[in-house]
C-alpha positions as CSV (number, residue, x, y, z in Angstrom):
1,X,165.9,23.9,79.9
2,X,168.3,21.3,78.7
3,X,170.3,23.7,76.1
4,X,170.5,26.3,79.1
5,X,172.4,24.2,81.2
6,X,174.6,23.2,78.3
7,X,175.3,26.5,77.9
8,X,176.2,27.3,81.3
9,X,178.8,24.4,81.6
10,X,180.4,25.4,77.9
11,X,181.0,28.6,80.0
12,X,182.8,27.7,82.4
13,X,185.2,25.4,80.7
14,X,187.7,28.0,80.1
15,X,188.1,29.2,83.5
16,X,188.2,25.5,84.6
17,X,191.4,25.1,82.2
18,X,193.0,27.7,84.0
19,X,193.3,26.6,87.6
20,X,196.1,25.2,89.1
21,X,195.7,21.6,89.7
22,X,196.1,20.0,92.7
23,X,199.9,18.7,92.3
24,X,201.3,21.6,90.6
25,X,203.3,23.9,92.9
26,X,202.7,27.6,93.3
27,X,205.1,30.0,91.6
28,X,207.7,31.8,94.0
29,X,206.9,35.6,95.3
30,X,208.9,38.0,93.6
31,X,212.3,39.0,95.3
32,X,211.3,42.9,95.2
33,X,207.8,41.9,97.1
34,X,209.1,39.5,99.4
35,X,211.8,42.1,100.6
36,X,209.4,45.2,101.0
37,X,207.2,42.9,102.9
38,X,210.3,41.9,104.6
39,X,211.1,45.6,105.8
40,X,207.8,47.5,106.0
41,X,206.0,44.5,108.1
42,X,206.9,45.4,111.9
43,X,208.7,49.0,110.8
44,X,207.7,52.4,112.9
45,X,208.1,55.2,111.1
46,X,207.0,57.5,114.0
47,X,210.4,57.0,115.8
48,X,213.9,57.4,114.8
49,X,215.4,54.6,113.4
50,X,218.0,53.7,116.2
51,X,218.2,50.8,118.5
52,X,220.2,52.9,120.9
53,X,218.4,56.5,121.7
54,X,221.5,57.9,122.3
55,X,222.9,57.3,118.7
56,X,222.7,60.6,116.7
57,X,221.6,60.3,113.6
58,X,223.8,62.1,110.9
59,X,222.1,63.4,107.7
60,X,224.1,64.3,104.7
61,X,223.0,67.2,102.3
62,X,223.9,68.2,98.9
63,X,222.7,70.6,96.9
64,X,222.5,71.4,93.2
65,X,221.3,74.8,91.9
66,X,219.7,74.0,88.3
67,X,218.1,77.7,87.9
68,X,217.6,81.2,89.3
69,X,213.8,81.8,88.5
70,X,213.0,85.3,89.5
71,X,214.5,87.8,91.6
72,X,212.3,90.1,93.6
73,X,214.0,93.2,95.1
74,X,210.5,94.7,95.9
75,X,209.5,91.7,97.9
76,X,213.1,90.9,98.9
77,X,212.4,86.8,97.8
78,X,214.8,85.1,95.5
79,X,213.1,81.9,93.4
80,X,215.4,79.2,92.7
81,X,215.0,75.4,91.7
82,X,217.8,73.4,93.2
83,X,218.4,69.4,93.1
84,X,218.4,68.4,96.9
85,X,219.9,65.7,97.8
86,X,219.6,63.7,101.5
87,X,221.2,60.7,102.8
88,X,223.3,60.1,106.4
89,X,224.3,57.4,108.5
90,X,223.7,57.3,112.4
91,X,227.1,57.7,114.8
92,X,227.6,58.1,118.3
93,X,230.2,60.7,117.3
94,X,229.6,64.2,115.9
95,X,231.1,64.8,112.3
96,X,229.9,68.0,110.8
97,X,231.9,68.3,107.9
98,X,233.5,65.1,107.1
99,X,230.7,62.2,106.6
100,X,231.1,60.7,103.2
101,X,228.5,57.9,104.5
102,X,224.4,58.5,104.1
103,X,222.1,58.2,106.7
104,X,221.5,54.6,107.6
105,X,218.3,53.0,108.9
106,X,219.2,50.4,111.3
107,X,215.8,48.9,110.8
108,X,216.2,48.5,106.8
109,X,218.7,46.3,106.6
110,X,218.9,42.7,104.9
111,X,221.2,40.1,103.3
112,X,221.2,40.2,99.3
113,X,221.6,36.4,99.0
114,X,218.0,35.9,100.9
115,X,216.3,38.4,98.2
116,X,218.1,37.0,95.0
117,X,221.3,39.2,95.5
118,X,219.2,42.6,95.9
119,X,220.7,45.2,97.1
120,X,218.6,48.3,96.6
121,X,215.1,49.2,96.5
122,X,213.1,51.9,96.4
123,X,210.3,52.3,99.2
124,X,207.3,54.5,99.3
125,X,209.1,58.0,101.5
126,X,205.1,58.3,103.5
127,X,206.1,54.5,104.8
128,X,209.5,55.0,106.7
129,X,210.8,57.6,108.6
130,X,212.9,61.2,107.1
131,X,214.0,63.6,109.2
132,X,212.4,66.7,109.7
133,X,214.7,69.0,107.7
134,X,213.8,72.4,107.0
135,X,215.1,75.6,105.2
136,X,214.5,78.9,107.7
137,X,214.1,81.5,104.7
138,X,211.2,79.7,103.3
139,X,208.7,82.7,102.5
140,X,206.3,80.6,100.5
141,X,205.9,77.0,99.2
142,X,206.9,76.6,95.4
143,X,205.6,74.2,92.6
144,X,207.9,71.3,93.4
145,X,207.2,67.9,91.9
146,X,206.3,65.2,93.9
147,X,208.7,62.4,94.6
148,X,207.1,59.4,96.0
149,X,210.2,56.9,96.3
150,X,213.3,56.8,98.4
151,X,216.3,54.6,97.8
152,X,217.2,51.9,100.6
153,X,220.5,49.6,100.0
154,X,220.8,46.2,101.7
155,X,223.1,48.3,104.6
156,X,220.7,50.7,105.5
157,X,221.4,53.8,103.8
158,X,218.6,56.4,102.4
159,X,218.9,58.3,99.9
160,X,216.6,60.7,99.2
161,X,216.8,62.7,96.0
162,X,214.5,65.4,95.0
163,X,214.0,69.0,93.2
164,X,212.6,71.8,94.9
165,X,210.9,74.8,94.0
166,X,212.4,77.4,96.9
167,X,211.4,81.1,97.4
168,X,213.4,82.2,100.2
169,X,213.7,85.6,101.7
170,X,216.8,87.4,100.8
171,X,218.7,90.7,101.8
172,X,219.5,91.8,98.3
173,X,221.6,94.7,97.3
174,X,220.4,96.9,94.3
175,X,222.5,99.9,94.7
176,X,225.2,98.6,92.2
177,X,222.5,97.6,89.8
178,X,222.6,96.6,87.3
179,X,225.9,95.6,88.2
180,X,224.9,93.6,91.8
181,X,226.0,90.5,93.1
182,X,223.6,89.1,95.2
183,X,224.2,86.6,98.3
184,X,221.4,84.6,99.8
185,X,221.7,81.7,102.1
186,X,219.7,78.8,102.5
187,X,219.6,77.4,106.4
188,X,218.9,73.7,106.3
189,X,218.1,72.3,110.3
190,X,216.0,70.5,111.9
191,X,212.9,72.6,113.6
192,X,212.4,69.9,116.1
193,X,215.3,67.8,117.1
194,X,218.6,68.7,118.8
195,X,222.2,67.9,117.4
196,X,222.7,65.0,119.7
197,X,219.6,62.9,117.5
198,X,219.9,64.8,114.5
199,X,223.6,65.7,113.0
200,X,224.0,67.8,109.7
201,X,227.0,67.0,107.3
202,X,228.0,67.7,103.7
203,X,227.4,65.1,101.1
204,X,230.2,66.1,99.3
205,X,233.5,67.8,100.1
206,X,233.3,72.1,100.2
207,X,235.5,72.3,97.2
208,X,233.5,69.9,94.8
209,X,230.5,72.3,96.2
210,X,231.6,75.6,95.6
211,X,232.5,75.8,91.8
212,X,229.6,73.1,90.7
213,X,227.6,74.5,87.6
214,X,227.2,70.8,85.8
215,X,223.4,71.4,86.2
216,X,222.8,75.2,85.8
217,X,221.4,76.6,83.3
218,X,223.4,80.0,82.2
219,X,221.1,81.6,79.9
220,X,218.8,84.1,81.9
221,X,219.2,87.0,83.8
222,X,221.5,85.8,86.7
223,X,225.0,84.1,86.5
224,X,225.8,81.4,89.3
225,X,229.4,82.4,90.4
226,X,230.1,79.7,93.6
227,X,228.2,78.0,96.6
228,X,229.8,78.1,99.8
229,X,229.2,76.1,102.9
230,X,228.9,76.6,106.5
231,X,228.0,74.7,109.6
232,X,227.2,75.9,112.8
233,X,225.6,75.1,115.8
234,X,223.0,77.4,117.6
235,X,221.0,77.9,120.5
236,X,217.7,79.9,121.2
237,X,217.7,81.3,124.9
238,X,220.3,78.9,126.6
239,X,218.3,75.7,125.4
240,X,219.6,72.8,123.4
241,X,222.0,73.1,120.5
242,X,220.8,72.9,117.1
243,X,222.6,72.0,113.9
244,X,222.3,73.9,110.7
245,X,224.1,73.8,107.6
246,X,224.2,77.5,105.4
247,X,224.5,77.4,101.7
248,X,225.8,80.6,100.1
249,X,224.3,81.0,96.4
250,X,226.2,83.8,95.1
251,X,224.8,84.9,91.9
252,X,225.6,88.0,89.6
253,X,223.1,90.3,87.5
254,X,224.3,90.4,83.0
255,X,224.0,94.0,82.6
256,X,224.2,93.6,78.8
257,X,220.3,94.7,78.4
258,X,220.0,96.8,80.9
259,X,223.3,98.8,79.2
260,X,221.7,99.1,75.7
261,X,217.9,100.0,77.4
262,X,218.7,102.3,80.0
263,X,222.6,103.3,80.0
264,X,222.8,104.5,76.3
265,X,219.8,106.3,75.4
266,X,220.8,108.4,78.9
267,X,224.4,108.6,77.2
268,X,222.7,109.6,73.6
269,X,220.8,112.6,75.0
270,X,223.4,113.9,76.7
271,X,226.0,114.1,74.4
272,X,223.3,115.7,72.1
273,X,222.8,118.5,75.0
274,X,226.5,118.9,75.0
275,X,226.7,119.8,70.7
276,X,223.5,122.0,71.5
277,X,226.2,124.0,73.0
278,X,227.7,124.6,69.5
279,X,224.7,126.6,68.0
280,X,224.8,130.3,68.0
281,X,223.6,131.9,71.3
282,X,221.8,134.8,69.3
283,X,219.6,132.7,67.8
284,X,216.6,131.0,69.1
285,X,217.2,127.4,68.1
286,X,219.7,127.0,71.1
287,X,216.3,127.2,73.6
288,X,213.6,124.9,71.7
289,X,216.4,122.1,71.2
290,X,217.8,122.2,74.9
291,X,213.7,122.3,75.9
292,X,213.2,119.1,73.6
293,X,216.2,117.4,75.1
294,X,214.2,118.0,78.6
295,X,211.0,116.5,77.7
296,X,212.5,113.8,75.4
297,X,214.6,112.8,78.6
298,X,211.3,113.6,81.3
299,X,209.8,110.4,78.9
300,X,212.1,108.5,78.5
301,X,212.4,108.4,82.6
302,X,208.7,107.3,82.6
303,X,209.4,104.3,80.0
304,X,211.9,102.8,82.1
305,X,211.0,103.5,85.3
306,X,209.4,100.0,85.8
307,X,212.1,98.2,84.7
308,X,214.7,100.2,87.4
309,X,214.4,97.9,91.0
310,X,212.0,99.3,93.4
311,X,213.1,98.9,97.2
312,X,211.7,100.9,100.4
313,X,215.4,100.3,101.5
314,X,217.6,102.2,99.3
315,X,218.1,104.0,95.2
316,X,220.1,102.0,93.2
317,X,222.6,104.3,91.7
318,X,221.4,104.4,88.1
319,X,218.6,106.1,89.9
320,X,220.8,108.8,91.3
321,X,222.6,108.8,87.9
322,X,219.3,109.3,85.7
323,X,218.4,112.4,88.3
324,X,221.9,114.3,87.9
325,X,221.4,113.8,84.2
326,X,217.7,115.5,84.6
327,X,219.6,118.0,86.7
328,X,222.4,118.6,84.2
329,X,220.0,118.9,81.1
330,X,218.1,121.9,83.2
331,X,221.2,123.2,84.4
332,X,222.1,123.8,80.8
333,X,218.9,125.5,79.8
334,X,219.1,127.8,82.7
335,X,223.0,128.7,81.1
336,X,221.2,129.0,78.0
337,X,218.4,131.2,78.5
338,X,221.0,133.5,80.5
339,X,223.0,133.6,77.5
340,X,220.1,134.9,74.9
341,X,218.7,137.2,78.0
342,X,222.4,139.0,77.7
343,X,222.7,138.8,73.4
344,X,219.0,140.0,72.8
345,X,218.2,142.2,75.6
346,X,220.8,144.6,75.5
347,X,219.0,147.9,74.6
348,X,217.5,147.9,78.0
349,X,221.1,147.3,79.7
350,X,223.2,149.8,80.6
351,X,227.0,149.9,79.4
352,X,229.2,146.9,80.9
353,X,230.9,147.8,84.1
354,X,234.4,148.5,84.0
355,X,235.1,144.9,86.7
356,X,232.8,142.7,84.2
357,X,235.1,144.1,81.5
358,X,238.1,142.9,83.3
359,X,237.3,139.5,84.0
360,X,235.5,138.5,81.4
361,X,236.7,140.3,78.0
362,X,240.4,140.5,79.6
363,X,241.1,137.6,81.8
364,X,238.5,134.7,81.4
365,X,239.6,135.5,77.3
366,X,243.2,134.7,78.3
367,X,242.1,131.5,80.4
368,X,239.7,130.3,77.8
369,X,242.4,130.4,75.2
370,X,239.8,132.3,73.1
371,X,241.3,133.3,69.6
372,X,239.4,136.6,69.2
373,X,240.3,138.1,72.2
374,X,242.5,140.7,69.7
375,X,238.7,141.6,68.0
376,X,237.4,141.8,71.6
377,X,240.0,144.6,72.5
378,X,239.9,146.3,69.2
379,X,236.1,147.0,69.2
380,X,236.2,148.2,72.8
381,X,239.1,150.6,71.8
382,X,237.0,151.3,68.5
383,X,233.8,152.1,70.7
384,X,236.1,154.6,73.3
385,X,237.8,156.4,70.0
386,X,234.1,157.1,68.5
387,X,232.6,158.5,71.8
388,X,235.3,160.9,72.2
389,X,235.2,161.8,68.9
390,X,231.8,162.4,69.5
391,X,232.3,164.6,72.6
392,X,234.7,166.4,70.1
393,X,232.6,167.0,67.5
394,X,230.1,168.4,70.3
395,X,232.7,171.1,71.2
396,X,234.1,172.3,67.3
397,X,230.6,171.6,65.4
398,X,228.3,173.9,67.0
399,X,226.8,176.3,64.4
400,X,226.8,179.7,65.1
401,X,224.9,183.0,63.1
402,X,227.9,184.9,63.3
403,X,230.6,181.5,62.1
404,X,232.5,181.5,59.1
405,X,235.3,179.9,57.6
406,X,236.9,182.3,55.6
407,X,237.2,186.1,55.5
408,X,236.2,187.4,52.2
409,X,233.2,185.1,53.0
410,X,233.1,187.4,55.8
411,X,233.5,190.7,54.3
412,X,230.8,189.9,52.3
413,X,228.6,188.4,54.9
414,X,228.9,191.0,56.7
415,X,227.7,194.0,54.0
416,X,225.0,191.8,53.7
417,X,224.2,191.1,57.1
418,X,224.2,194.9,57.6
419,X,221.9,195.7,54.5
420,X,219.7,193.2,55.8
421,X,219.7,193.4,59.3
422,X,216.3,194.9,60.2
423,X,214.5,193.4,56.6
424,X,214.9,189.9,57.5
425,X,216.2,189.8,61.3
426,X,212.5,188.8,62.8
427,X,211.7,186.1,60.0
428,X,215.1,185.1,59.7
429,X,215.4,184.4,63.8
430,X,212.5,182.4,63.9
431,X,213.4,179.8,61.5
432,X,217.2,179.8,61.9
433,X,216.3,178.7,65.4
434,X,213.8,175.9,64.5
435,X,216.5,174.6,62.3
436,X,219.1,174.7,64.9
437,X,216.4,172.5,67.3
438,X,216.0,169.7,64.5
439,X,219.4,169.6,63.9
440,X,220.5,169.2,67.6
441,X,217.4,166.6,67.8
442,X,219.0,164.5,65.5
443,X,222.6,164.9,66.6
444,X,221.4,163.7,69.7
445,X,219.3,160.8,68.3
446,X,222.2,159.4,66.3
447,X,224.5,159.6,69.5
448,X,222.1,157.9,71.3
449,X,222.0,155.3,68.9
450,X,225.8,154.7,68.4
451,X,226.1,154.4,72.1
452,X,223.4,151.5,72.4
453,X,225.4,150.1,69.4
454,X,228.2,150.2,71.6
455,X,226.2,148.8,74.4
456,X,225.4,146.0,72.7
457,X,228.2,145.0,70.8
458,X,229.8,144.9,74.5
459,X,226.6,143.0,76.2
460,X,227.1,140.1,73.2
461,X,231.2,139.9,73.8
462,X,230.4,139.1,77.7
463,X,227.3,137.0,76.5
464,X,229.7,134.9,73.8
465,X,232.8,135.0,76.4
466,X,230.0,133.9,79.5
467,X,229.0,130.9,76.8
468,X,232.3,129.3,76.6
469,X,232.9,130.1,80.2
470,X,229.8,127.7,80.9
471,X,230.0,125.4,78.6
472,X,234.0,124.6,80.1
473,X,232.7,124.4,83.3
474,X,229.6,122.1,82.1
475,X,231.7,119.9,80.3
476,X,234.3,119.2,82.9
477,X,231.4,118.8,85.5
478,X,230.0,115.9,82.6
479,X,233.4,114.3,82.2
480,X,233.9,113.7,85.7
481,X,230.6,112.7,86.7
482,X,230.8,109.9,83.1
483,X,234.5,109.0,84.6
484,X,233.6,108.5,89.0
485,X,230.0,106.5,87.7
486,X,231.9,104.2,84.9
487,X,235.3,103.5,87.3
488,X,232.7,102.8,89.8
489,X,230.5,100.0,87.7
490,X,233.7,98.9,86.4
491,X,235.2,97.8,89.7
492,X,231.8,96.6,90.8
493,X,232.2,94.3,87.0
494,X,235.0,92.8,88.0
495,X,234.8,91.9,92.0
């Protein structure tokens, strides 16, 4: 029992030691405790913090954009993560623009030399009161990180510094893309209180503002060109004014990926479709390569067509550009299938009329500046000198029993014809005849077949004069398209 109780008082000797004894003096509070007791004891943060009700209170805003997260052109919602900035005094007077001053809490102020020459502290922001500012485009609430702490000086001024996470709704223009500037506003006002208790001002002058980028980051997908300012007052049905102060993020799209991934493969293929045009119409190849270029364009359309901006407002024009192209490519197949349909179907044609002729082999040869125009003419003079030498031949080349070319031959043809005139007339009639058929038959055949020679050779001189024709015409069509579409983005560059 006795070493139990020794025990116990060995125990307790230590915390004895530390007591304070009776006649030494407590040590002070510290400054930073005494003062927020000093403020927070009798404060209200359900009112405003004016003595007077009619003081308006004037709340200063800054804003800082540090980063464009996302831009939805679907959705129409633009993600950005500014540094916000709040502060304001109160005044009986209405400033909008020019208030250098932060809002001031007439019920947070104190003198330094009662605190140990404080002049700021930070105070919990759920323990004194903020106004109610807002931004109208919210669409959804963004992962913003929690600041717990305002900062009060010793006259009464708040500041209260933050980042936000916004995703506001934004009408954004794609039809330049991926050349776009986009402009989206962000509304800050109060939902509940009028301009004569709450005021809105700029923190800092519009020109500071507007060219700011000490806080971007420029290395994503969006540039930040300037952020302009705007107040305004405005009323809903003929009720109390309310302040609002717009800022005006204006941002621009870096088309350099979007130029190597969609712009030049497009460009590629179709310069590819225009060589095509240098292959021989008479052969085959021209139609399987033009018929590769289609499909080999039909996938590259469904590679990129999720990364092209998809609105239920409008086509952006690169859309409009990629279906000309599409249009083009088949617009050159049909011109080349026409072509082979004249250069290997010309034995079921007949003979060129005389008006194709004339503007074709005679005047679009002149106009195209075509060099064999000379072998064009020639070969159509060739083919009109061999069918009427032909007709001629039909009128002096007949063979005849009774011909001959000279007259002895005659003389003697003639004794014999007599001395054998009823021997071998029946025999002889029968076979000279048969001979006479076959040799008409193939008169005939080979005339036939010299004029669908002729034919031919006339059907391929339109076909190859009907090729460059086309191919002009396609070309100039291309150039000008390639020139309106890259003057276009050019101008929309440099705005």
């Amino acid at each position: 029992m006795v070493p139990t109780a020794l025990g116990a008082l060995l125990a307790l000797l230590p915390l004895a030691s530390t007591l304070p004894s009776p006649g030494t003096p407590e040590p002070p509070e510290p400054a930073l405790r005494r003062l927020c007791r000093h403020l927070l004891e009798h404060y209200h943060k359900g009112t405003r913090p004016v003595r007077d009700w009619r003081t308006t209170t004037n709340v200063a805003i800054d804003l800082m954009v540090y980063a464009i997260l996302s831009v939805d052109e679907k959705d129409q919602v633009l993600t950005t993560y500014i540094w916000y900035r709040q502060g304001g005094r109160t005044s009986p007077t209405k400033s909008p623009l020019h208030c250098p001053q932060h809002w001031t809490d007439e019920f947070l102020k104190w003198d330094p030399a009662d605190f140990d020459n404080l002049t700021q502290i930070s105070l919990p922001v759920e323990s004194i009161w903020v106004p109610d500012i807002l931004i109208n485009e919210f669409v959804d609430v963004g992962k913003s990180p929690h600041v717990p702490y305002v900062y009060v000086s010793h006259h009464g001024e708040v500041q209260n510094l933050k980042p936000i996470q916004v995703m506001t709704s934004c009408s954004l223009d794609i039809y330049n893309f991926p050349f776009d500037i986009q402009n989206c506003s962000l509304t800050f006002t109060s939902w509940l209180h009028h301009v004569r208790d709450i005021n809105l001002s700029l923190w800092r002058q519009p020109e500071l503002l507007k060219f700011d980028r000490s806080v971007f980051m420029n290395q994503g997908e969006w540039e930040l060109l300037y952020v302009l300012s705007h107040f305004q007052e405005f009323s809903v049905k003929s009720s109390d004014s309310y302040a609002e102060m717009k800022f005006y993020v204006v941002i621009r799209r870096r088309p350099l990926f979007y130029t190597v991934s969609l712009l030049l493969p497009s460009i590629f293929l179709m310069v590819m479709d225009i060589v095509g045009f240098y292959l021989p119409p008479h052969s085959g190849e021209r139609v399987s390569f033009k018929i590769t270029l289609l499909l080999g364009y039909s996938v590259f359309l469904i590679i990129v067509s999720d990364t092209l901006p998809a609105t239920a407002v409008g086509t952006p024009l690169i859309g409009i550009y990629f279906v000309v192209c599409m249009a083009l490519l088949v617009i050159s197949l049909t011109e080349t299938i026409l072509i082979v349909h004249l250069v290997h179907k010309q034995d079921l044609q007949p003979h060129v009329p005389a008006w194709v002729k004339h503007l074709l082999l005679e005047r679009a040869t002149i106009l195209l500046c075509i060099r064999d125009r000379k072998k064009f003419s020639q070969s159509r003079m060739q083919s009109s000198d061999t069918s009427r030498q032909v007709e001629n031949n039909d009128s002096t080349a007949k063979p005849t029993p009774y011909a001959c070319e000279e007259p002895r031959e005659c003389g003697a043809v003639g004794g014999t014809r007599s001395a054998l005139a009823f021997a071998g007339r029946t025999e002889g009639s029968a076979a000279l005849q048969e001979v006479l058929r076959e040799a008409t038959a193939i008169r005939q055949l080979l005339e036939k077949r010299e004029e669908f020679r002729d034919a031919a050779r006339e059907w391929l001189q339109v076909g190859y004069v009907l090729d460059v024709l086309l191919f002009r015409v396609y070309l100039a069509a291309v150039l000008a398209y390639s020139i309106t579409l890259g003057t276009l983005w050019s101008v929309w560059r440099d705005a």
